[in-house]
MINU-960183 format. One line per field, with one value per residue (C-alpha): residue number from 1; x, y, z. Coordinates in steps of 0.1 Angstrom, whole numbers, padded with zeros to 4 digits. Example, Ala and Ser with C-alpha at 12.3 -4.5 7.8 and 13.67 -1.06 7.14 Angstrom:
<rs>
k = c(1 / 2)
x = c(0123 / 0137)
y = c(-0045 / -0011)
z = c(0078 / 0071)
</rs>
This chain:
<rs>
k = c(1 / 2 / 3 / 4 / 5 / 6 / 7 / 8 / 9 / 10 / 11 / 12 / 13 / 14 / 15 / 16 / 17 / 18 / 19 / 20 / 21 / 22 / 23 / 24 / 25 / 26 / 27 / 28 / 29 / 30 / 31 / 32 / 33 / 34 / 35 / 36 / 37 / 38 / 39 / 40 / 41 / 42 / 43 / 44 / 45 / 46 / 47 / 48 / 49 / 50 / 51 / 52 / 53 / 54 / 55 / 56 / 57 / 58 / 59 / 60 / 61 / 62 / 63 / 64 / 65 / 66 / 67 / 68 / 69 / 70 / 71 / 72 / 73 / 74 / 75 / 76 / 77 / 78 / 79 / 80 / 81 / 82 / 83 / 84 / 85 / 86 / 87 / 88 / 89 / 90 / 91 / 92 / 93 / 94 / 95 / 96 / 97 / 98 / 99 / 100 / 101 / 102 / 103 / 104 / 105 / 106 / 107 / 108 / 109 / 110 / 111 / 112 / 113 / 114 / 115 / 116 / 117 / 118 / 119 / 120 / 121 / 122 / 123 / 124 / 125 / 126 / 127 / 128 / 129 / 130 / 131 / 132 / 133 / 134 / 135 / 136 / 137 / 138 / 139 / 140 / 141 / 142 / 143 / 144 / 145 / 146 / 147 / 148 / 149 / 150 / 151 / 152 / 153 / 154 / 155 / 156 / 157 / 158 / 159 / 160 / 161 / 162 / 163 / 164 / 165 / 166 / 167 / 168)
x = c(-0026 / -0026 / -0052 / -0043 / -0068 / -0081 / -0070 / -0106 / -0092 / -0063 / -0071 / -0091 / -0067 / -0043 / -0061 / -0043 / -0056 / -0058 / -0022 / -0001 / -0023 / -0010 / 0027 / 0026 / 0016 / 0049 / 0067 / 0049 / 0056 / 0094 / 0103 / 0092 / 0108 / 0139 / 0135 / 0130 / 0161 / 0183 / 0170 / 0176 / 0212 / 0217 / 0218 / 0189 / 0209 / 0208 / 0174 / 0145 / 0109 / 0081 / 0067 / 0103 / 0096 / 0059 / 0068 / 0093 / 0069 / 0044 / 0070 / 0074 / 0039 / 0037 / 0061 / 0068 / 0104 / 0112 / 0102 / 0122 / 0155 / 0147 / 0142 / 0172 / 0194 / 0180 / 0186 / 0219 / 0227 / 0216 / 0240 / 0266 / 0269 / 0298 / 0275 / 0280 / 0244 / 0232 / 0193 / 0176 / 0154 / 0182 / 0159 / 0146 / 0175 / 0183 / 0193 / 0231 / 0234 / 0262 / 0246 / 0224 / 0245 / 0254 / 0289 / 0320 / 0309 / 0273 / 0294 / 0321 / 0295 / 0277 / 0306 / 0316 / 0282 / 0292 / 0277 / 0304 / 0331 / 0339 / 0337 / 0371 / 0379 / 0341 / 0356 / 0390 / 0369 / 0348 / 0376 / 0397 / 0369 / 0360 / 0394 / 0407 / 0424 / 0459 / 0456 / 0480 / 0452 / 0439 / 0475 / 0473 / 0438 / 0452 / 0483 / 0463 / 0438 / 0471 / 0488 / 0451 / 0459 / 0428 / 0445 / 0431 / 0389 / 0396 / 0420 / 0387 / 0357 / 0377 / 0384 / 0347 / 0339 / 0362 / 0347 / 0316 / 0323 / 0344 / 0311 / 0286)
y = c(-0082 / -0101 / -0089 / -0092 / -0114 / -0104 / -0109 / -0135 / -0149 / -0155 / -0171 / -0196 / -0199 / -0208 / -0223 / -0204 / -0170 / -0141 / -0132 / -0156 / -0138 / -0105 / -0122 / -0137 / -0107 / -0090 / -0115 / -0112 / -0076 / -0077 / -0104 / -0087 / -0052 / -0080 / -0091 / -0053 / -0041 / -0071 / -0071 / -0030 / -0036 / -0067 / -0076 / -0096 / -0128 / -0124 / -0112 / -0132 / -0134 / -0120 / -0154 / -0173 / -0153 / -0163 / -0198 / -0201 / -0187 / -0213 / -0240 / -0234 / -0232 / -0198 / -0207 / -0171 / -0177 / -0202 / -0187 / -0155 / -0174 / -0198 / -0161 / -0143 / -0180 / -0175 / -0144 / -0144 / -0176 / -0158 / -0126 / -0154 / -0184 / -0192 / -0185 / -0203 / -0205 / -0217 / -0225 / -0253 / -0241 / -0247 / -0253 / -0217 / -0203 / -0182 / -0204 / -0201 / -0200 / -0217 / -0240 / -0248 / -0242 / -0266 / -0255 / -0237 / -0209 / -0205 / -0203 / -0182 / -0157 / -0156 / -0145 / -0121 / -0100 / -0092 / -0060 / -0049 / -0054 / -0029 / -0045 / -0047 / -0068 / -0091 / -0101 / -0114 / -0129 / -0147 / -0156 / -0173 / -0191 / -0200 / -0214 / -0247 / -0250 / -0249 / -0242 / -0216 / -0191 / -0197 / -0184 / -0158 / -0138 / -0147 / -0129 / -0097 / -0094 / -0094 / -0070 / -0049 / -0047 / -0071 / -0100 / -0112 / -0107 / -0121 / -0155 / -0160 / -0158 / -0182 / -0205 / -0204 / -0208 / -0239 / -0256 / -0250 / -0260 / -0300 / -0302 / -0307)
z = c(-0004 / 0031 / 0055 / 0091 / 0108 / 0139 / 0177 / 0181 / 0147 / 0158 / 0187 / 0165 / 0140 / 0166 / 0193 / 0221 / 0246 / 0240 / 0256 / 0234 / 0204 / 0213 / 0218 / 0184 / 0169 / 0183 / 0168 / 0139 / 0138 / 0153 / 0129 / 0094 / 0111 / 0113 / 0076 / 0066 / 0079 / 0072 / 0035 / 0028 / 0026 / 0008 / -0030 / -0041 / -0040 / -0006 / 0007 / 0026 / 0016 / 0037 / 0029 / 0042 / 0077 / 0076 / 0069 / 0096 / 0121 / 0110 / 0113 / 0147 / 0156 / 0168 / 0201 / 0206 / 0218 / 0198 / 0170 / 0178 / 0178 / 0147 / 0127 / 0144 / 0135 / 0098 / 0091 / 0111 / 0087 / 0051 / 0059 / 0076 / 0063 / 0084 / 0120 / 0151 / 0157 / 0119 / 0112 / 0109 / 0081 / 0053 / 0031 / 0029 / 0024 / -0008 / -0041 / -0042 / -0002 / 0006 / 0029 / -0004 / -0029 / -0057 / -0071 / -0058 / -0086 / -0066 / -0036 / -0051 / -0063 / -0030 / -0009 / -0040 / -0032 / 0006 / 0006 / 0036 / 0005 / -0021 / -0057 / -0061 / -0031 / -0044 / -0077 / -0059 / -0033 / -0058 / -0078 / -0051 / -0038 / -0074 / -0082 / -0064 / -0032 / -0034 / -0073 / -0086 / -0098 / -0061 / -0050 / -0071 / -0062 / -0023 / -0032 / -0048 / -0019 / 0002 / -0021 / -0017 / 0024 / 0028 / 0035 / 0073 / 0060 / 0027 / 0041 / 0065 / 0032 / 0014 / 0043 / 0055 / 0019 / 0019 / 0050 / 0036 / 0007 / 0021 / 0048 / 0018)
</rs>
């Protein structure tokens, strides 16, 4: 169980005042209420760590705004791989992130567990992605997500996916 440390601990943990203790523990607090809320909807593919937030914090040495935006960009880039505004801690990303991931399948299966999809339109999102640009079985799951009515959400996963997917 992890123990808060106190505001004088703090302060000598840190080496800062009083006042940036008291902003660092609002970020503290803001940022896991962040992870909290960005995690209650998402599979377990897709969720952060308490100790990914902590980590990040600690990576950017307790810079209160700084390390406001570096959680917002992270978070921002687990539910969006595809942001304008992507982190810098890639490497704390969840396994099978795009922006980590080692096959088309790990990416394929990622965008297939959008929680703001219903299952039917995940398992043609995963299998177009999963199947090879301009391959006929890509053509195909295209056509059915277009025969489904979702064909503008679905032609933007797949090429994010594929950017993705020639950037790497």
């Amino acid at each position: 169980m992890f123990n808060n440390p106190s505001n004088e601990e703090m302060q000598n943990i840190l080496g800062v005042s009083a006042d940036v203790v008291v902003g660092y523990q609002g970020l503290v607090a803001g940022a896991f209420e962040l992870y909290e809320t960005s995690n209650e909807n998402m599979p377990e593919a897709r969720q952060t760590s308490r100790e990914t937030i902590s980590e990040i914090i600690s990576r950017e040495g307790g810079d209160t705004p700084q390390a406001a935006k570096a959680i917002i960009d992270f978070v921002s880039t687990v539910e969006n791989p595809a942001t304008n505004t992507p982190t810098v801690h890639i490497d704390l990303l969840p396994s099978g992130h795009p922006l980590v991931a080692a096959s088309r399948a790990d990416v394929a299966n990622y965008y297939g567990s959008d929680p703001s999809l219903n299952s039917k339109v995940q398992g043609l999102i995963a299998c177009a992605i999963a199947a090879a640009p301009e391959s006929a079985t890509r053509k195909f799951f295209v056509e059915q997500l277009t025969a489904a009515g979702h064909e503008m959400d679905a032609l933007r996963l797949v090429e994010d996916a594929d950017r993705i997917l020639s950037q790497s």
